[in-house]
N, C-alpha and C positions, 0 to 999 in steps of 0.2 A: 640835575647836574651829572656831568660825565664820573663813572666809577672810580676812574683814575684821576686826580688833579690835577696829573701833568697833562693832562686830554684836551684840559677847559682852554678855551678860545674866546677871547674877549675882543673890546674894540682898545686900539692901539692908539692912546692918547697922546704919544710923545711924537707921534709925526708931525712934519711942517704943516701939510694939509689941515688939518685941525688948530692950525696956528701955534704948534710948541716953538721954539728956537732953541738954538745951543746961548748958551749964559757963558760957559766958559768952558776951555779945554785943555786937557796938559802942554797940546802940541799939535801940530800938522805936521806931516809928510813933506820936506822940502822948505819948512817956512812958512809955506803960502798960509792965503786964509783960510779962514771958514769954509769960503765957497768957493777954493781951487780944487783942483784936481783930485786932491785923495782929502780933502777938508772935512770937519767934521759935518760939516752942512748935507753930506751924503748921508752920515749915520742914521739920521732921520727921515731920509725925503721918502720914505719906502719904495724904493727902487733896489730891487735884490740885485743888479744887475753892475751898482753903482757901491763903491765903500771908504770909509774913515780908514787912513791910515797915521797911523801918532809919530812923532818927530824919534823914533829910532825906543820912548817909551817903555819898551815891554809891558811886562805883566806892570807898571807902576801906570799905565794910560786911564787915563780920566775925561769923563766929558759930564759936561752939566746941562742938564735940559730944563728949560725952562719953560712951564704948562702955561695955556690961557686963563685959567680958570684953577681954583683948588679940585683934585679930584680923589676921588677915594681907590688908592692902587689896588687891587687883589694881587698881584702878582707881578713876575719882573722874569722877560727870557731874555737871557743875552747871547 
């Protein structure tokens, strides 16, 4: 294991590709859904390119991810 814990790199199980979804979220950007334009359907899709942005939100924004399978977290970067 890396010295540091912040080091460690794992596989990222809350992506859509692996089949997570959004369950639920405080808001979108504009209204739209999920899967508009700044929806939360980007927080996921691993595309660093692409982002969630919350209906105005601040620090109070939530999203809920929903896994295919139970899995065992080690960790959480946000």
């Amino acid at each position: 294991p890396p010295a540091d814990p912040a080091d460690a790199v794992g596989d990222n199980v809350a992506l859509a590709a692996t089949g997570a979804r959004v369950g639920a979220v405080s808001g979108n950007w504009g209204g739209a859904g999920n899967a508009g334009a700044f929806g939360a359907d980007h927080a996921i899709d691993g595309d660093p390119q692409s982002e969630w942005s919350s209906a105005g939100d601040g620090d109070a924004a939530w999203i809920e991810v929903v896994l295919p399978q139970i899995e065992t977290v080690d960790g959480l970067d946000v």
